[in-house]
C-alpha positions as CSV (number, residue, x, y, z in Angstrom):
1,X,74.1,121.2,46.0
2,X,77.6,120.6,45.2
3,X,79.8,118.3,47.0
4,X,83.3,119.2,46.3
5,X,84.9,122.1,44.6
6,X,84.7,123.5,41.3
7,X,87.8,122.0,39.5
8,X,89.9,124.1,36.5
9,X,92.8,122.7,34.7
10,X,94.5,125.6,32.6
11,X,97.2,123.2,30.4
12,X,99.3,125.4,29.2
13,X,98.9,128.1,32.0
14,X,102.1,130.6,31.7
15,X,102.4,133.6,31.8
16,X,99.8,133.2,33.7
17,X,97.1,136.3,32.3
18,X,94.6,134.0,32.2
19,X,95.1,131.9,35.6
20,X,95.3,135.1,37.0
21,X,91.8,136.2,35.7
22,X,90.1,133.3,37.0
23,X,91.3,133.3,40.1
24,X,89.9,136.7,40.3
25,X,87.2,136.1,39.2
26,X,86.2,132.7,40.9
27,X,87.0,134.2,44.1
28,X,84.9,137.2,43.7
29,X,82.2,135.3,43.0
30,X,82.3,132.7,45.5
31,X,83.0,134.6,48.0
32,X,80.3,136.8,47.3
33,X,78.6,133.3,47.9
34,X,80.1,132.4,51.0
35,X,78.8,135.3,52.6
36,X,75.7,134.8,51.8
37,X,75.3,131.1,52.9
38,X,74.4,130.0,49.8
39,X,74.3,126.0,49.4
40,X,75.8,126.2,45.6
41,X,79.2,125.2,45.0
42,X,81.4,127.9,46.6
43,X,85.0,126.6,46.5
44,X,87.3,126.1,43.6
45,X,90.9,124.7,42.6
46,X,93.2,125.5,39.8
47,X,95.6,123.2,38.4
48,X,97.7,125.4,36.3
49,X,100.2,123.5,34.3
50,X,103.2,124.4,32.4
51,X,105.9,122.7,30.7
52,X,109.0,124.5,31.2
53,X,109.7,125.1,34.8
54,X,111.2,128.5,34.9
55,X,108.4,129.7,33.0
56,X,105.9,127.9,35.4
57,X,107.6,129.6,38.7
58,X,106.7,133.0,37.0
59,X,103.5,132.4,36.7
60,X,102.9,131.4,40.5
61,X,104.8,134.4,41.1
62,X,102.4,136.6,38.9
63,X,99.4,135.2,40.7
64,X,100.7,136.0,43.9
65,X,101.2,139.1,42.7
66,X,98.2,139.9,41.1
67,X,96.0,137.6,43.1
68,X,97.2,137.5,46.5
69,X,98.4,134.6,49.0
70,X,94.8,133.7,50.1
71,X,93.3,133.3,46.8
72,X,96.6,131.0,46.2
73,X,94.7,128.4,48.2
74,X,92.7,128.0,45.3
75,X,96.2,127.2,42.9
76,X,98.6,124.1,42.2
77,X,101.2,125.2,39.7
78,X,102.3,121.9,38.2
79,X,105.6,121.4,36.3
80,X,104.6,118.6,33.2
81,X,103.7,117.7,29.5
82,X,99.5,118.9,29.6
83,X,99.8,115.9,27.4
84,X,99.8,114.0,30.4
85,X,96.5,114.9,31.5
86,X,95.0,112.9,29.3
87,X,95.5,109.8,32.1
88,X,93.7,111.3,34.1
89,X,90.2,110.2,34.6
90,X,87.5,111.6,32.3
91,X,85.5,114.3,34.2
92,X,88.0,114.6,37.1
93,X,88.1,118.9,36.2
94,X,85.0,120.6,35.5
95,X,86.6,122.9,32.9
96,X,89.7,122.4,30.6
97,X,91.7,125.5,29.0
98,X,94.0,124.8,26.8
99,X,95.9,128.0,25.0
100,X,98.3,125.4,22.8
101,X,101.7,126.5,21.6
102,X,101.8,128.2,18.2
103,X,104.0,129.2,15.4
104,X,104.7,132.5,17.1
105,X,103.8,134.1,14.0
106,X,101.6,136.9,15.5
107,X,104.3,138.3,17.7
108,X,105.9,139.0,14.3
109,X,103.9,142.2,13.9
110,X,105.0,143.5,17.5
111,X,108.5,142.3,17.3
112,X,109.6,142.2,13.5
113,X,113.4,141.1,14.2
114,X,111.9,137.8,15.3
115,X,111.0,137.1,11.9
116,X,114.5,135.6,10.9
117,X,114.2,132.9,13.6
118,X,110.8,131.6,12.0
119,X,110.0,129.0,9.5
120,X,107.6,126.4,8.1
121,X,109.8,123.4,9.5
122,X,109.0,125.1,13.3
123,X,105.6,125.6,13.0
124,X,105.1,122.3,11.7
125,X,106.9,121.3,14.5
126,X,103.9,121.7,16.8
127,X,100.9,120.0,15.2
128,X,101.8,117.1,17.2
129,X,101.8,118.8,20.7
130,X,98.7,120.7,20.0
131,X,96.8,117.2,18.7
132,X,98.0,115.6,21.8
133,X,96.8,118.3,24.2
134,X,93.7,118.5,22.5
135,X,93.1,115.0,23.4
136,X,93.1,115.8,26.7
């Protein structure tokens, strides 16, 4: 049996696609669950985190959208550096995601006018902030 909920921690949550799929999906299951009285865990949270704030209140917004208000229950949209996670105590979330900034270099292909804005120096740029969150 399970004594508390289920506990996510999507780092670098926004836009929000896949916040938005597990909440989906987590409450489909449960649920599904609940109904049927069984003793397994059948409650979740998700702390979905983003850095930049405008960016994080889009993705709540998108998983109101998508999700609905009573599987927001299940969310806390937080506002910090994921690297800050890494305080927290070990095996306080049950899983970690962790989609860590890029180079942008794959957008390239879609949007080929971005391609003057990219170089080496930026990309290099984030080694440190993915090591960091993969620390977490």
């Amino acid at each position: 049996t399970c004594t508390r909920p289920m506990r996510f921690l999507d780092l670098c949550a926004a836009p929000g696609s896949k916040t938005c799929q597990l909440i989906t999906a987590l409450d489909t299951i449960f649920s599904g669950e609940r109904d049927e009285g069984k003793k397994r865990c059948n409650d979740f949270v998700i702390i979905a985190n983003e850095l930049n704030p405008s960016r994080a209140m889009q993705l709540r917004q998108r998983c109101f959208q998508q999700s609905g208000s009573r599987s927001l229950s299940h969310l806390l949209v937080t506002n910090v550096d994921g690297r800050d996670f890494e305080k927290v105590e070990e095996g306080s979330f049950d899983f970690v995601i962790c989609d860590v900034p890029c180079s942008g270099d794959g957008t390239i292909r879609r949007s080929p006018e971005l391609l003057s804005k990219w170089s080496t120096k930026n990309a290099e740029q984030n080694k440190p902030v993915q090591k960091g969150l993969l620390k977490v």
